[in-house]
C-alpha positions as CSV (number, residue, x, y, z in Angstrom):
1,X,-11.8,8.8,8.4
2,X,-9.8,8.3,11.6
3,X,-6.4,6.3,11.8
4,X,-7.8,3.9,13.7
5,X,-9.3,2.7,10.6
6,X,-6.9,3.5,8.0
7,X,-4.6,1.1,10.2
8,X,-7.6,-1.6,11.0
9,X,-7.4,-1.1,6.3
10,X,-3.6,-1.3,6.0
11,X,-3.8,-5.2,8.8
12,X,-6.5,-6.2,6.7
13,X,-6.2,-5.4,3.3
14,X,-2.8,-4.5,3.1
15,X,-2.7,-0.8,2.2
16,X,-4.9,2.2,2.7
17,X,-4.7,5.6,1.1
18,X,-4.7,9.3,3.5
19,X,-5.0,12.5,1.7
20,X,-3.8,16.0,2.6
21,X,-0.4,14.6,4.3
22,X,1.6,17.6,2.8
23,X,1.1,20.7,1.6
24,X,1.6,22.2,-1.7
25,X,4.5,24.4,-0.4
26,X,5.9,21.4,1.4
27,X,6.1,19.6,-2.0
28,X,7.8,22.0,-3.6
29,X,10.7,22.5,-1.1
30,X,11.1,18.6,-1.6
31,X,11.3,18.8,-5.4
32,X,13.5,22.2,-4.9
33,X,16.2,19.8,-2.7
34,X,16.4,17.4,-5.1
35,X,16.8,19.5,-8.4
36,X,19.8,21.3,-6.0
37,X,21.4,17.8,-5.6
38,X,24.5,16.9,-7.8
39,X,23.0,13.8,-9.8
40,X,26.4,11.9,-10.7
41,X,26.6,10.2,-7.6
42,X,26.2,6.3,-8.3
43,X,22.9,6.4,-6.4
44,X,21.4,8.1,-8.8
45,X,19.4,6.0,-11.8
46,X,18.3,7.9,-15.0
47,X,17.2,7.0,-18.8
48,X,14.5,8.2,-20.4
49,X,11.5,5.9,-18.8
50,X,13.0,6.9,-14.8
51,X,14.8,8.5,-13.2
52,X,15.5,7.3,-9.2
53,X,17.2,7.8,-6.4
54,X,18.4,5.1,-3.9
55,X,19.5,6.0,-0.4
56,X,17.1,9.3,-1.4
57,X,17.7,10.6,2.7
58,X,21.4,9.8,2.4
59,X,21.6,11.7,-1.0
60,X,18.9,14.4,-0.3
61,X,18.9,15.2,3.7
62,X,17.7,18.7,2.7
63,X,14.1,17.3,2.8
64,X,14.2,15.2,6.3
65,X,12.8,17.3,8.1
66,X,10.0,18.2,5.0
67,X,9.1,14.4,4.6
68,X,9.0,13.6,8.4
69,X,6.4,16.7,9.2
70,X,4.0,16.0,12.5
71,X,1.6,14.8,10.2
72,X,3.8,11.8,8.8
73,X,5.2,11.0,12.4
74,X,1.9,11.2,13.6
75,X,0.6,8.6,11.1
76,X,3.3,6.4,12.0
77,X,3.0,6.6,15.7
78,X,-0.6,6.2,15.2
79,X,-1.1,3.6,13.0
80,X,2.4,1.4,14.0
81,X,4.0,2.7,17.2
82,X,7.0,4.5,18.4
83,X,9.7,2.0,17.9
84,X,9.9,2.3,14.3
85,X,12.6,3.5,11.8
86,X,13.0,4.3,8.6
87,X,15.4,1.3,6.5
88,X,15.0,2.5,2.9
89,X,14.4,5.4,1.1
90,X,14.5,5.6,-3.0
91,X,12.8,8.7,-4.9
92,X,10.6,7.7,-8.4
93,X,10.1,10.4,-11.3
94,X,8.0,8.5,-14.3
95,X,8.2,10.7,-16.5
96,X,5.4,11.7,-19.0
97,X,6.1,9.5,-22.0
98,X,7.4,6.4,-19.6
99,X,6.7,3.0,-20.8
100,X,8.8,2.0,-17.8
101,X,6.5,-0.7,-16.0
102,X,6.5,-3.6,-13.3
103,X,4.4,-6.7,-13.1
104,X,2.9,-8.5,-10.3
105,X,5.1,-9.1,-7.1
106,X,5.8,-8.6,-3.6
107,X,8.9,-6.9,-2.2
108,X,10.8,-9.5,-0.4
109,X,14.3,-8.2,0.4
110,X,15.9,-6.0,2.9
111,X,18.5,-3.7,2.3
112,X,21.8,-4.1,3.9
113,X,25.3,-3.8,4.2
114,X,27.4,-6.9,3.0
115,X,26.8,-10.8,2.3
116,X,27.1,-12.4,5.0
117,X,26.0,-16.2,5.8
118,X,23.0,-15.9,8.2
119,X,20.6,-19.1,8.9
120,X,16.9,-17.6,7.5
121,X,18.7,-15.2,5.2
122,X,19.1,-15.5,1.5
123,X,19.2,-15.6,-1.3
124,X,21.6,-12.1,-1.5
125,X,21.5,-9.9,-4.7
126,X,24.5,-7.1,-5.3
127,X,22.7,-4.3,-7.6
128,X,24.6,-1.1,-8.1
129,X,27.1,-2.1,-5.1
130,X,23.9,-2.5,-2.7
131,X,23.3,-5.8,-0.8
132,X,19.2,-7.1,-0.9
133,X,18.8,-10.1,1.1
134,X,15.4,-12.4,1.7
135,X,15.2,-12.2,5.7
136,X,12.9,-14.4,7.8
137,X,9.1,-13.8,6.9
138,X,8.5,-11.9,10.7
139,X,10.5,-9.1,9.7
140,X,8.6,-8.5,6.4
141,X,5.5,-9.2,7.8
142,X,6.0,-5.9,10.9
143,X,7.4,-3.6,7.9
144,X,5.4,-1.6,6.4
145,X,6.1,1.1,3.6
146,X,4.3,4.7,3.0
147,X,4.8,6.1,-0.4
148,X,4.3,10.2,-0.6
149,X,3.0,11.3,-3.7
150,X,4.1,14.4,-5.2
151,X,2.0,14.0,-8.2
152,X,-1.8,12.9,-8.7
153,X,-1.4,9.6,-9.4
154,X,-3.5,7.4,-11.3
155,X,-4.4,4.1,-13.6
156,X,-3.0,6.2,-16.0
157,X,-0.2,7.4,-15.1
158,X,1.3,4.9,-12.9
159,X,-0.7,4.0,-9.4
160,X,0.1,0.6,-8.3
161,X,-2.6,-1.7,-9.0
162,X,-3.0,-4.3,-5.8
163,X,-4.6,-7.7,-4.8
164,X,-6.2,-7.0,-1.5
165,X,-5.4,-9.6,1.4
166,X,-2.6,-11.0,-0.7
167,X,-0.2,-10.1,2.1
168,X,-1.9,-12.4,4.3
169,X,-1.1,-15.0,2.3
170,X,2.8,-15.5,2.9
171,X,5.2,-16.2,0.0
172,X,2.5,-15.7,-2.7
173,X,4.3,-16.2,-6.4
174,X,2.5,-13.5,-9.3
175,X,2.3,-16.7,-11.5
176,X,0.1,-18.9,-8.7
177,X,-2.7,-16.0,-9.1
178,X,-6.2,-17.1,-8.8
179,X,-7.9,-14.7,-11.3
180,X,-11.4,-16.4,-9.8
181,X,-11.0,-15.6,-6.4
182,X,-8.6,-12.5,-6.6
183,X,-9.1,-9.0,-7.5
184,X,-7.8,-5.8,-8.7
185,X,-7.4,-2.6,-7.2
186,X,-5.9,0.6,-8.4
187,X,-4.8,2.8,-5.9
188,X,-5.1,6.3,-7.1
189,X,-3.6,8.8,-4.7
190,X,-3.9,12.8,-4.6
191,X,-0.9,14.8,-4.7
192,X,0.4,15.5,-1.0
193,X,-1.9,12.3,0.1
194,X,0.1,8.9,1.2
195,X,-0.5,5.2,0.7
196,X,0.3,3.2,3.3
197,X,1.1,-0.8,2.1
198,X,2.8,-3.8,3.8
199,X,5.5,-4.7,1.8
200,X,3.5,-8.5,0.7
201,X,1.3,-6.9,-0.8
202,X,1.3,-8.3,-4.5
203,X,1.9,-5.0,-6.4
204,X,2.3,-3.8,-10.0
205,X,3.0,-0.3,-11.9
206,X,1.7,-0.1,-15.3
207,X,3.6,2.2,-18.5
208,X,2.2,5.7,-18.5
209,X,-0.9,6.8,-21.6
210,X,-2.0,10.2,-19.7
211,X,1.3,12.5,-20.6
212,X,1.7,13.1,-16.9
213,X,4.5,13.0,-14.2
214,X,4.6,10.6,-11.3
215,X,6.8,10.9,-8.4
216,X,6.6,9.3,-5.6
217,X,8.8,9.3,-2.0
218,X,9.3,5.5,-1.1
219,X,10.1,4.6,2.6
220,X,10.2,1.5,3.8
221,X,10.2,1.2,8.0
222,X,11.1,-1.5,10.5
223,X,11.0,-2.2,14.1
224,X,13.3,-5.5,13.9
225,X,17.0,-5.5,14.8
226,X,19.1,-7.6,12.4
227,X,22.1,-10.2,13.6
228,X,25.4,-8.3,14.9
229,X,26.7,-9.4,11.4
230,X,24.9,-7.1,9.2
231,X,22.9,-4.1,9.6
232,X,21.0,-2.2,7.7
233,X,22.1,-0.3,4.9
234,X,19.8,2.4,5.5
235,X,18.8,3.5,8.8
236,X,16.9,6.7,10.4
237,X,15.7,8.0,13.5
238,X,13.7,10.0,12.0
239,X,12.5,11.4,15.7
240,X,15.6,12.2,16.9
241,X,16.8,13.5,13.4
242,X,13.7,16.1,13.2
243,X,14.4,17.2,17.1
244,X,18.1,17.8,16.8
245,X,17.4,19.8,13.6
């Protein structure tokens, strides 16, 4: 399937799904530059239902130029445009016996770098001394985020489950759902393979029952600059970063 369509999917429906992004070996020099990072930083998240990483290109850069491979700056050229950077990056190992889980929601906050009062921003949240703010709806609605999967990934072991279209749909609250009109999709991805998903999208992960990893690469990208007052916690030029490299 071209990426014409798999972008005409990810307008539409809000996500689509392309296989055989990276290779086996490329997975595994990934996986090999974060089991040779030093996991006390405060970035780092681990019990025994997940363990994360948040700023996972800050804490990682071993695998820039791994994750950003023609393929994956090809997609985004492709599918978005060249004006596009990368805002967030966190790193998810389920493991097998996780009964880690999230319900029903859209992701609705930026990262960035301090509180600051901003007409069309807020509410703010301070988790693990990182700012998350609500920004005006145009800046969600021209992100988009790609998730790289580094494990098959499915209904059983931890693929989101989505309501199609339900990005169209502006601020769209989990407990508002209309069960007769809405329906679920689980999106099953193949190691190496990518989803593609605007960040509206109403979204859950269920606990794992199959006794199998799930890791996943999250990236979240944006085109928008921010006021002069705050900037983005997280930011990449990913083009420029592979090329100097």
């Amino acid at each position: 399937m071209s990426l014409a369509v798999k972008g005409r999917e990810t307008r539409e429906i809000g996500f689509s799904v392309i296989e055989h992004v990276f290779t086996d070996p490329e997975i595994e020099a990934i996986l090999t530059a974060i089991s040779n990072t030093d996991p006390k930083n405060e970035t780092f998240r681990k019990s025994d239902d997940l363990f994360a990483i948040r700023q996972f290109l800050k804490e990682v850069p071993d695998a820039i130029n791994i994750v950003f491979n023609e393929k994956l700056k090809n997609i985004i050229n492709e599918l978005f445009g060249e004006d596009y950077f990368l805002v967030k990056s966190i790193y998810f190992d389920k493991p097998e016996t996780s009964n880690w889980f999230v319900s029903y929601h859209q992701d609705l906050t930026i990262s960035v770098d301090q509180k600051v009062e901003i007409a069309g921003f807020g509410p703010y949240t301070n988790k693990h001394n990182q700012f998350a703010v609500q920004p005006p709806l145009s800046i969600l609605e021209s992100s988009f985020t790609i998730r790289i999967h580094l494990d098959d990934t499915n209904e059983e072991n931890g693929a989101l489950k989505v309501i199609p279209n339900s990005h169209s749909k502006g601020i769209y609250r989990p407990e508002t759902i209309n069960w007769d009109i809405e329906q679920e999709v689980s999106c099953n991805v193949a190691r190496g393979a990518v989803m593609i998903m605007k960040p509206m999208l109403l979204h859950r992960s269920s606990r794992t029952t199959n006794n199998k990893k799930r890791r996943v690469i999250h990236l979240e990208f944006s085109n928008q600059l921010l006021p002069k007052a705050i900037q983005w916690s997280e930011y990449l030029n990913f083009e420029q970063k592979t090329q100097t490299n």
